[in-house]
Every structure is written in C-alpha cells, then in structure tokens.
N, C-alpha and C positions, 0 to 999 in steps of 0.2 A: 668592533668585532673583526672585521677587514685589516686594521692595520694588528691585532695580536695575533691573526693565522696567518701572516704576511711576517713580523715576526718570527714566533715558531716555525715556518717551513725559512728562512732568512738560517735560522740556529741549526736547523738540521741537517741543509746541505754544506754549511760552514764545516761541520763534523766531521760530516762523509771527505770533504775534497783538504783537511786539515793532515797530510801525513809529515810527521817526526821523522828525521832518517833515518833513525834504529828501526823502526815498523818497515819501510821502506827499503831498505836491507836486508832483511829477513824475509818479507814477500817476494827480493828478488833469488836470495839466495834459496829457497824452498821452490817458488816458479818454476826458474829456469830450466834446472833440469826435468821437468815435469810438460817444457813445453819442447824440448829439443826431444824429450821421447815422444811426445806423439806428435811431432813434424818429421820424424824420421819414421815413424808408423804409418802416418797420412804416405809419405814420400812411397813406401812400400808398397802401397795399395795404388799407386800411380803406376809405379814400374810395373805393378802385378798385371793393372785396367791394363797395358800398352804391351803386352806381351800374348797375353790370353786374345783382347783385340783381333788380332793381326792374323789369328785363327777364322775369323770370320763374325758375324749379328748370333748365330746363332750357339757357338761357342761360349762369346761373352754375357747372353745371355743366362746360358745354362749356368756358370760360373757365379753370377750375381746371385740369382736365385738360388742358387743352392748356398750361395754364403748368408741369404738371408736366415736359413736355418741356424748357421753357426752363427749370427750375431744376434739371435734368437737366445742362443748358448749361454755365448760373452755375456749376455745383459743382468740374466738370472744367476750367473756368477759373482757379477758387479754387484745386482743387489746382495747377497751371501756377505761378499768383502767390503760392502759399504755398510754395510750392519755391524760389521765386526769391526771395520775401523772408527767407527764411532767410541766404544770401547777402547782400542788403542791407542787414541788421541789422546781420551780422556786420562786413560790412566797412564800416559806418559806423562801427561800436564801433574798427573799426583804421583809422580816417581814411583808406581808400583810397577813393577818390571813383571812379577808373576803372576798376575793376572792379565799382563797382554799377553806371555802366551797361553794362559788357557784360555782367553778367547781365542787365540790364535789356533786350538785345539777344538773348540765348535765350528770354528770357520771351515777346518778341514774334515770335519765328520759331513758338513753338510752339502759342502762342494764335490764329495764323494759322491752321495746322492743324487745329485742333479748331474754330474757328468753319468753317472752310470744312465742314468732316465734319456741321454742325448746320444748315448753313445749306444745305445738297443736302438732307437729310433733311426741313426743314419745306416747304424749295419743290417737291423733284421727288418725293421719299416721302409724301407728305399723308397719302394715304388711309390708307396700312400703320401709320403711326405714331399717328394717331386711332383705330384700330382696337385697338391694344394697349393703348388707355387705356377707350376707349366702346364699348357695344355699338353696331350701327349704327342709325340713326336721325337724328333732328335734329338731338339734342345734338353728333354726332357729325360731322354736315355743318358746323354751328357753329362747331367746333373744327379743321373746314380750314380754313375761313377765315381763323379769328384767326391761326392759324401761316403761313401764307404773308404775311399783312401783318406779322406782327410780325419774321420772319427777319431784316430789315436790322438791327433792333438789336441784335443779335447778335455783331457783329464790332464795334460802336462801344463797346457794354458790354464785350469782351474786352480790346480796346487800351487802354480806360479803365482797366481794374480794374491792370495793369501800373503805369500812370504814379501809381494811387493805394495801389498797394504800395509803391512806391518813394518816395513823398511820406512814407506811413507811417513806412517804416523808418528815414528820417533824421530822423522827430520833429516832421514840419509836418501835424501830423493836421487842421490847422484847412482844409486847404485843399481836401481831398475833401469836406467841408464843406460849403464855399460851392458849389462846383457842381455838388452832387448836392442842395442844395436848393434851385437856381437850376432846374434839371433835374424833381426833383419839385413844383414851382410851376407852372412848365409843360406837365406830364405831368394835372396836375389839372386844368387848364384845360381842356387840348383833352378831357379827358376829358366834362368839362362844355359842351362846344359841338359835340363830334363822335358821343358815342353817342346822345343825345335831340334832336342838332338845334335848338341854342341860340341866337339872334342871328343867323339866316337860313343856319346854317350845316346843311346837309344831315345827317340822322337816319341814320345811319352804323350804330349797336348795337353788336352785335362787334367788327365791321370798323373801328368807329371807336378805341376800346379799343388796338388793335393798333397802330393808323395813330398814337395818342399818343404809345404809348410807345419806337417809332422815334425820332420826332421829337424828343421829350425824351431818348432815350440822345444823339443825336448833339448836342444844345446842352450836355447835360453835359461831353460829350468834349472840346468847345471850348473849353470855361471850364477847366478841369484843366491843356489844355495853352497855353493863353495865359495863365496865371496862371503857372505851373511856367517857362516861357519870358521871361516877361516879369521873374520874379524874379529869376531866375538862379540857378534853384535844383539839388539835385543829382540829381534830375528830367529835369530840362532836356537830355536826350542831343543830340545832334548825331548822325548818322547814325554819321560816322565812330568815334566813340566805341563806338558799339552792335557795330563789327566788328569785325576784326582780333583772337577772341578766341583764347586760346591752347588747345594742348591739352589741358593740365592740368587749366583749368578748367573745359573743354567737359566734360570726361570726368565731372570733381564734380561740376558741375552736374547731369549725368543719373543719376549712381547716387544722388544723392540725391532728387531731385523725381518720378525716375522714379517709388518708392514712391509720393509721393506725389499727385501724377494717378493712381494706381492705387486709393491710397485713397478719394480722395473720388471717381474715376468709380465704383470698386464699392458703397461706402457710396451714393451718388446712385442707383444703380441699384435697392439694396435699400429706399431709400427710395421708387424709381418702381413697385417692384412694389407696395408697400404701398396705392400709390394704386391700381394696377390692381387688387386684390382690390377696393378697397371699389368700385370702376368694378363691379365685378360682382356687387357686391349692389342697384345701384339709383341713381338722379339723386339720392333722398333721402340717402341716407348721402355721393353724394358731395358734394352741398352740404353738411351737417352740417360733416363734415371739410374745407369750404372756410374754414367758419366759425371750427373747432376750428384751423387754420392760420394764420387771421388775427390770432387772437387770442394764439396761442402766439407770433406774432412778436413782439407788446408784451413779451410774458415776458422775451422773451430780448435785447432789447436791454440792459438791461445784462450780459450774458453773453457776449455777443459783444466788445461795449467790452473787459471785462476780459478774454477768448481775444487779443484781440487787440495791448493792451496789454502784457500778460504774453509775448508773443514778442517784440515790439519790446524790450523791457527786457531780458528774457532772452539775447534774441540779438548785444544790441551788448556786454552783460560779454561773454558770451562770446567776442566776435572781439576783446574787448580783454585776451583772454587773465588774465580772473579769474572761473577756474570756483566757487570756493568764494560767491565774490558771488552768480553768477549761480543756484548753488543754494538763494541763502537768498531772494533774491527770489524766484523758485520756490515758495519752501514759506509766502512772507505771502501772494503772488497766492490760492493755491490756498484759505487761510483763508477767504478771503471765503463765506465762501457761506453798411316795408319788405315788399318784392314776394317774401319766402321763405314756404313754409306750415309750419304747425307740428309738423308731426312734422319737420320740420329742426329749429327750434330747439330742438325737447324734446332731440332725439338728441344734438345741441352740447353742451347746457347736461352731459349727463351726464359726455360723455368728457372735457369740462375741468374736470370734477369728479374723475376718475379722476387725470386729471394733474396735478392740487394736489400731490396725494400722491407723486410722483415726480420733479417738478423738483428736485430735489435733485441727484439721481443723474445727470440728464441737465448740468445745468449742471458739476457735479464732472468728468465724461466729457470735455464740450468744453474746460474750461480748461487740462486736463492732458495730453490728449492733442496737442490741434491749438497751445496757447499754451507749454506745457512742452518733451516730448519733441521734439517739431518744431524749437521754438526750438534747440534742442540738438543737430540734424542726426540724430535718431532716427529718420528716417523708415521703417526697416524694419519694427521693434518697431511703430509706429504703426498701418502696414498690416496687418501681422497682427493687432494687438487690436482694431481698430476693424470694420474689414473679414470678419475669422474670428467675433466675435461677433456679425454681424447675419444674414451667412449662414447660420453654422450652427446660431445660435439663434432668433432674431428672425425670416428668412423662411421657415424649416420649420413654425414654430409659428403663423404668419401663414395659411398655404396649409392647413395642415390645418384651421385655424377657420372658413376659408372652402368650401374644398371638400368636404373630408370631413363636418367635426359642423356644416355650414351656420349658424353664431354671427351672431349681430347686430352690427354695428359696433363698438357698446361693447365686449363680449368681445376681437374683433376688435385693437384698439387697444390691449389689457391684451396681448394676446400680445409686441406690438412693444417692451413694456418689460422681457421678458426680457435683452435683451441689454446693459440697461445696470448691470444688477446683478453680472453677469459683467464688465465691465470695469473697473468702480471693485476689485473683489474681485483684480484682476490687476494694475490698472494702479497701485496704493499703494507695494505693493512694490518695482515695477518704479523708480517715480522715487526711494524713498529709497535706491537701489543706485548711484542716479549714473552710472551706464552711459552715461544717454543725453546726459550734458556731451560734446559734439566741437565744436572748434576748428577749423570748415572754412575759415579764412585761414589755415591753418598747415600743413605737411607738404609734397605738391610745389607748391602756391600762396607764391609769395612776394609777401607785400603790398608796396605801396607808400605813403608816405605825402603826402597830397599839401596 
C-alpha cells in the first residue's frame, strides 16, 4: 500500500515539474507582461507610500485607509471581471469572438453598478465611511478628502479593468501594459507637482494624491481603448455586439460570476476589517501596515502574473473542450512556487518578517483558487473556501486579538494567517478530484465559430 501512494504521488509530481518548451514559451510570453504591469503598479504605490510619507503618521495614515475603501472597490470589480473572464477565456479557446463580447457586455452593465454603489459612498457617505476605518480626528478629516477627490476614478478603473480582461483572455497581455504604464508615469508625476507643489503648481497634499490618480485612471482608459480599437482587436466591441445577449447566457453568466463577486466582495470585506482593527489600535500600526502593504505588493507580483496566467491558459483548454490538458497545466502552474517615526518602521520591519515565513501558503492560495478552480467555472467551491475560511477563521481570530486580549499588531497579523492553512489543507484535494473542469461553451451555449 505504501510503496503504490509512493508511486502515485512519485507520477504526480513528475507531471507538475515536466514542462515541454512550447508550454514554457507561452507561460513566459502571456507572464511577462502581466508581471511587469504589476511590478510597475506595486512600483507605484511605493512612490505614492514615499511621497504622501513625508507629509507626516498621520497623513499616510489617512491615505491608507481611505485607500482601503477603494481596494474595497478594486476587489468587487475584479470579482465582476474575473466572472466574465472566465467566459472569455473559454470562449477564445472555441474561437467564438461574439460571445466574448457580449460577455464583455454584462461585465459592463455590472461594473456600472458597483462603481455607481462606490462612488455615492465616497461622495455623499464621507463621513460614515472614514469613520469605520479612523477614529475621528485629523487623520480622519484627511481621509474625506482624499475620497471625495479620488471617487471619479472609480468608474474609469472599472470600465478599464473589463476591456483589460478581455485584452487578457485572448492573449494580448502586452497591451494593459502599455497603458497602465503610460497611466502610472502620469500618476507619478502629478504626484510629484500636485502634493508639495512642484513647478508653481499649487501644494495640494492629500487632495493632490487623489486629484492624480483620477487623472491618470482616465489617460490609462484612453490608451486601452484606442489601442484595442485601433487594432481591431477582439477587445474592440461595438456597442451592438455588447447587446442582444441571449438567455442562456445571461442566465451562465450570473450563476457563475454571481459566486464570484461574492467572493471577492466578502474576502475584500474581511480584508477591510483587518484594516479597521489595526485603525484601532493607533496611526502607528496603521502606518506600519501601510508599509507592510507596500511592500507585500512587490512579493506578489509575480504571484499575480502567474494567478493570472494559469486562468488565461486554463480557461481557453478548457472551452476548447480538452479537460485532460487543461488539468495538467493546472498541476505545472501550481509547481511553481523619510517623514515616518520609528516605532513605524520597527513594527514594519517585524510583521514582514512574520510573513517570510508564510508566503508560501498565501501564494499556493491565490494560484489555485482564483487561477485554477475559477478557470474551470468552479466558482461555488471557490466562495466557499476562500470566503468560509477568512470569516470563520481569520476575522474571529482577528477581533478577539484586538478586542478582547488587546495584542499589538504583530500578534495581530499572525492571526490573519490562520486562514490560509486551512485552505491549502482543503483546497489540494479538491483540485486533484477534477470537479472543478466545466465547459461553460458547452450545454445550452452553443458556440459559434467565427
């Protein structure tokens, strides 16, 4: 019995760490640009932490937490465009061109919705929404501000993130690329002339911060869709393309994305409390964890590339109806694996020392869940793992270290990684079962090939 599961796991990792150069090629070519946009994103939020900074703890506090809001935004957008490129993937992999964009056409009816739901909240809810993040005070007046300047990009980042799933899933990752770091060129600039008042340009601070990164979502947007337009790419919808969708689809579309806006609004949400605890131990822990944020985004840029990567790949076997393929690239993806004081930086330097020790588990988390099961039209299973282990582990364990045994930050942040020990330990199983392979161009979808 010992030496045939000694075997079998002997065959399976053989699998996983067996890549062909064509495979090898293709994961670099699809990657790369996927991870140079968000090392040039991460890069962003560096320059942003080091400028805002230098305002002073409470500044950069206000700043964080109010961006907690908008990555609150980002998430449930993501979930919208990770629903819908599940569909795009697929139906690139079966050459139906008009059916990605009418999903391409729910994706923007619903990212409508949810910007408009984000964008009442930063302009007409200010105060209540700073208030769940800051105790009141300065930091806290701070942090209306920035939310009310920054609300228009909002709806320019939501429209955006559609035309750059869709860019994705047909394989032109180079082209979110160019105008998201045409966009963050931009965004550093006025960064640089609107919060200190550079070149007779008015000394802005916060307000300026916010006023950038409008400005730079809306020139990104431009560039995405006059490139996409101008290529004639499968991108490039026409309105009337975006309507006329059928029922069948309409209906797929929602039982599957539904989970999945579910997921990342709830996962986003357990991640917005996590901020409101440490919001309530102090300006110091929240700058700390501004830092510990900033720096965790370098981590994961390649993490992201390959979550992202591993759906696009995933999801066109699969709508070209070869699930055995799409399970083996599944299991190689998965192979892989200053104006602050210093009790900030002491408290930083500690908790990115805790999480040395646990990117493992977190990277393992996102590839399988959001790049695997997803790809596979899994979104049920998804919500529940992802979603069932932050709440029922991750934010009870959070609130009592906070409320109850009053923990310092450090502690604090060890609790948050309960939850990801629990899903690797759930989620292993789950994918060598294969369950989550579905063919959603197949059953009442009948593709077309065009």
């Amino acid at each position: 019995m010992n030496h045939s599961v000694f075997r079998r796991v002997k065959a399976f990792l053989a699998s996983c760490f067996s890549w062909d150069k064509a495979f090898a090629r293709r994961v670099v070519v699809i990657t790369l640009p996927i991870i140079l946009q968000e090392l040039i994103a991460s890069s962003l939020h560096i320059v942003d932490g080091l400028m805002v900074s230098g305002l002073g703890d409470t500044s950069y506090a206000a700043v964080t937490q109010a961006g907690r809001y908008s990555f609150l935004y980002i998430l449930f957008c993501f979930g919208v465009t990770s629903g819908g490129a599940i569909f795009m993937s697929q139906f690139w992999g079966a050459r139906d061109i008009r059916r990605m964009r009418q999903s391409m056409g729910v994706s923007f009816v619903w990212i409508g919705v949810v910007a408009l739901v984000f964008i009442t909240g930063a302009t007409v809810f200010t105060d209540f929404i700073s208030r769940l993040f800051l105790p009141q005070g300065e930091s806290a007046s701070l942090a209306n501000l920035y939310l009310r300047w920054v609300a228009p990009s909002y709806l320019f980042q939501g429209v955006n993130m559609v035309y750059a799933a869709c860019l994705k899933s047909s394989e032109k990752t180079h082209i979110p690329l160019i105008s998201s770091t045409a966009g963050i060129a931009l965004n550093t600039l006025l960064n640089y002339l609107l919060i200190y008042g550079h070149f007779g340009f008015p000394a802005m601070g916060v307000k300026g911060a916010a006023i950038a990164t409008s400005v730079a979502a809306m020139v990104t947007l431009g560039l995405t869709v006059s490139i996409s337009y101008g290529l004639h790419l499968p991108a490039a919808a026409k309105l009337k393309d975006m309507l006329g969708i059928d029922s069948a689809l309409r209906k797929r579309f929602a039982k599957t994305t539904v989970p999945v806006v579910f997921n990342e609004g709830l996962w986003a949400l357990g991640v917005t409390m996590y901020g409101i605890f440490y919001g309530r131990i102090g300006d110091t822990a929240v700058a700390a964890m501004g830092i510990v944020s900033t720096v965790d985004n370098l981590l994961w840029v390649f993490i992201f590339g390959m979550m992202h990567a591993t759906a696009i790949i995933c999801g066109k076997a699969i709508g070209a109806s070869k699930p055995e393929l799409a399970y083996l690239y599944a299991k190689r993806m998965l192979s892989l694996f200053t104006g602050l004081s210093a009790p900030v930086i002491q408290t930083a330097a500690i908790v990115l020392g805790i999480e040395s020790f646990t990117m493992w588990f977190r990277a393992f988390n996102a590839v399988n869940v959001v790049g695997v099961l997803r790809s596979g039209g899994d979104t049920v299973f998804s919500l529940k793992l992802d979603v069932g282990a932050m709440w029922l582990i991750g934010v009870p364990l959070c609130a009592a270290a906070v409320f109850l045994l009053k923990l310092p930050v450090e502690y604090v942040y060890i609790c948050t990684l309960g939850e990801e020990i629990v899903k690797v330990l759930i989620g292993i199983p789950h994918f060598r079962s294969r369950v989550w392979i579905k063919n959603l161009t197949e059953g009442d979808i009948a593709f077309e090939t065009n």
